[in-house]
N, C-alpha and C positions, 0 to 999 in steps of 0.2 A: 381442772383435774384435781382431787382431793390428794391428798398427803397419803404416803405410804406409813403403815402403822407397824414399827420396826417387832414389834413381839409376835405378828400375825406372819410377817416374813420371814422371820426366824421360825416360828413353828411351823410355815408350808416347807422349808427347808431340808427341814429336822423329815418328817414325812416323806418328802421325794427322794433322801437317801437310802428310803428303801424300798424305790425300784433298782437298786444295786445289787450284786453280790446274790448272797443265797437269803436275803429279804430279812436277817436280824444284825441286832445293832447292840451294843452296850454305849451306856454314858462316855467311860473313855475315848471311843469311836469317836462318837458324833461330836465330843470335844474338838477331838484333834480336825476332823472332816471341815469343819465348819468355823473353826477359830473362835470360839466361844468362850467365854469364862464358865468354870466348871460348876459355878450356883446356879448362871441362868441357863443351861446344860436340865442339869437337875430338877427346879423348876418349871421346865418347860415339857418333859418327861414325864414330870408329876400330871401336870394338867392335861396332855394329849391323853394320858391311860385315865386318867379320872373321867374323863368324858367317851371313855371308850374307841378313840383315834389308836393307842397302840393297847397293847396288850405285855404284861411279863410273862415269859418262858418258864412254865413251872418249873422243871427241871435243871434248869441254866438259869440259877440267877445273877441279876444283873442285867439281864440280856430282853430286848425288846422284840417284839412282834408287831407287824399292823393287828388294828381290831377291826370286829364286826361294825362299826361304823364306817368306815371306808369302805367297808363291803358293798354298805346298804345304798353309799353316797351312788360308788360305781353301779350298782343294778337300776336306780334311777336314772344315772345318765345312758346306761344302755336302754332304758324303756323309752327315753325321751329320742334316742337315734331310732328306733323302730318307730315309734310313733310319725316320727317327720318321713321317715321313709314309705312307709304305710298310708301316711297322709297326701303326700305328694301323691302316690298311685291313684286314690283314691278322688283326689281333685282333678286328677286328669279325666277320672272315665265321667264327672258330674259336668265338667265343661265342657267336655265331648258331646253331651246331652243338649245344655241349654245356650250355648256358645257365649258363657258371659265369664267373668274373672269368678274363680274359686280358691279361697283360702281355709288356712287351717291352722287354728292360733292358741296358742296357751294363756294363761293368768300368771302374771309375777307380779304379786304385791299388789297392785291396783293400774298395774299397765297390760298391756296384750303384748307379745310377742308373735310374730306371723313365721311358723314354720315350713309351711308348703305353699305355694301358689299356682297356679295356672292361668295365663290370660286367655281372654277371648281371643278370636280371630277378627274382631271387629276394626274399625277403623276408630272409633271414637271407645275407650276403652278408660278404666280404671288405672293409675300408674301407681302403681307400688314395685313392694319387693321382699321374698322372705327374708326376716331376720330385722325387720323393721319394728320397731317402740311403736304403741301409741295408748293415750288415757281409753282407759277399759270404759268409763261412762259415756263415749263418746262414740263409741261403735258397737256395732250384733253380736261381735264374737265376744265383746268385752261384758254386755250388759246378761247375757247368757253366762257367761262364766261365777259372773258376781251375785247371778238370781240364782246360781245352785250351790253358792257356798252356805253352811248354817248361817241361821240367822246371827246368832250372836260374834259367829266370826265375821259376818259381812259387815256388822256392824262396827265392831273393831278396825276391820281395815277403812274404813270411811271415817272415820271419826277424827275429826280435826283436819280432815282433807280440803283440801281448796279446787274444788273443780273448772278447772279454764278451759275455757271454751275456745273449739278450735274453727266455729263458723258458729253463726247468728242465731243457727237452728240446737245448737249444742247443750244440754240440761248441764245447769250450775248449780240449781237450788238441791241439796240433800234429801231434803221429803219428796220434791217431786222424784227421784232420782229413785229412791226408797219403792214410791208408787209403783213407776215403770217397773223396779225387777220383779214386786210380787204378781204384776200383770205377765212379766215374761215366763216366770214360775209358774202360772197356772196354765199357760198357754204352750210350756214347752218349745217355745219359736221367740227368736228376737227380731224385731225389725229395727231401722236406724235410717231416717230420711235428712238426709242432708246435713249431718250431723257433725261427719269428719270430713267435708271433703262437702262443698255448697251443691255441686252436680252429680252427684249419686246418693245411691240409696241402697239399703243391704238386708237380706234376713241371714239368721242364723241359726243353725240346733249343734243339741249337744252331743258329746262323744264321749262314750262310758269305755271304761278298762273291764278287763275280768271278774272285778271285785266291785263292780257297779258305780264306781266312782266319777264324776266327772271330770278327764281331762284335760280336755279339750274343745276346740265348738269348730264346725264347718261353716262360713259363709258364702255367700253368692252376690259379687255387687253388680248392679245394674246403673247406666248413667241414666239419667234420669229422661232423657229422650225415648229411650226403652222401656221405660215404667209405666207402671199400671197396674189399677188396682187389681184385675184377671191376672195380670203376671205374677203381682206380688204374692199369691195364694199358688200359681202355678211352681214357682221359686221355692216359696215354703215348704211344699211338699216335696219339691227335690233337694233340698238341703238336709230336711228329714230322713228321708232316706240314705242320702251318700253319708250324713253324720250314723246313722242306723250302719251300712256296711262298713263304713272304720270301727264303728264299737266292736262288732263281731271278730273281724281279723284281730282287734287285739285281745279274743278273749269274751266278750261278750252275750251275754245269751239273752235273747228277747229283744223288745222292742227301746233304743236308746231313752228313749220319752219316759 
């Protein structure tokens, strides 16, 4: 575990004392609140409203307010709790269909996070669990996520990356890796055979906000006893779709593709 970095501590601090009170603060305050010396107080004051974390009370000087950054931070993470919510429902009615595991995963940086899942009913099954890591090049939802970012940003987050391979079948070289997303970008659909996991295999599509963004991606994994190329198109088509009815509930209009 890395080192706490004492100035990021003090300024989440400074921040949380105002869920107190009637939600403003002066330097004095947060002096006394938090046992600070009265420079790094001031400093740290400076830089949260510099950056748009607090705000000064025109009226009341001296005296602090949160800012519209906090605002923006919380209405993401409420989009992000609907989304998982929305997601779950929506993995449920896709598994219902094709009785295999369904997930439904974000982009952080250059990993997936998995926020909803649904298992199959099966006996031999995928084991996972929402809220699980894993390298984005290495799976459907991950290779989907990364085939819809600009180019020059997907570039940027690979660059100087080291891709480790999590089974035999797993892409390490960056051009080939490059290849796959523009194939997945043209094709709207990710597939990922044996990639993360030596006994399955998975597709994926993507899931747009209101504002046609990609947030998200739906997959469908199948162990590989269940595969086939008829399935893997049968699959595809319903991951398209169940990603197609999440983009809508959140907002959506048209087809997610």
């Amino acid at each position: 575990m890395g080192r706490l970095v004492p100035a990021v501590t003090r300024s989440l601090d400074i921040l949380e004392l105002f869920l107190e009170g009637d939600g403003t603060l002066s330097a004095p305050e947060v002096t006394r609140k938090l046992q600070l010396p009265r420079t790094t107080v001031h400093e740290l004051l400076t830089t949260l409203a510099a950056r748009s974390y607090l705000v000064q009370i025109p009226d009341q000087p001296g005296r602090y307010r949160l800012g519209v950054r906090t605002y923006q931070l919380g209405s993401r993470y409420a989009e992000q709790l609907d989304l998982a919510a929305e997601g779950q429902q929506v993995a449920r009615e896709v598994a219902e269909t094709c009785d295999e595991t369904v997930h439904v995963a974000i982009l952080e940086d250059t990993d997936v996070i998995y926020i909803a899942k649904v298992d199959s009913t099966h006996a031999v099954r995928m084991v996972s669990a929402a809220g699980r890591r894993l390298p984005a090049h290495c799976t459907s939802v991950g290779k989907m996520l990364l085939a819809s970012l600009p180019q020059e940003e997907l570039e940027a987050r690979l660059d100087g990356r080291e891709f480790t391979a999590m089974t035999p079948a797993s892409i390490t070289d960056p051009d080939e890796l490059l290849a796959t997303l523009a194939t997945v970008r043209e094709r709207g659909i990710a597939v990922e055979h044996r990639e993360s996991n030596p006994d399955v295999s998975c597709v994926a599509a993507p899931v747009r906000d209101g504002a046609g963004r990609v947030v998200a991606a739906l997959s469908i994994s199948v162990p590989m006893i269940r595969w086939s190329e008829a399935r893997e198109q049968e699959l595809a088509e319903l991951a398209a779709k169940g990603a197609d009815d999440l983009s809508v509930r959140l907002g959506h209009r048209g087809d997610a593709r």
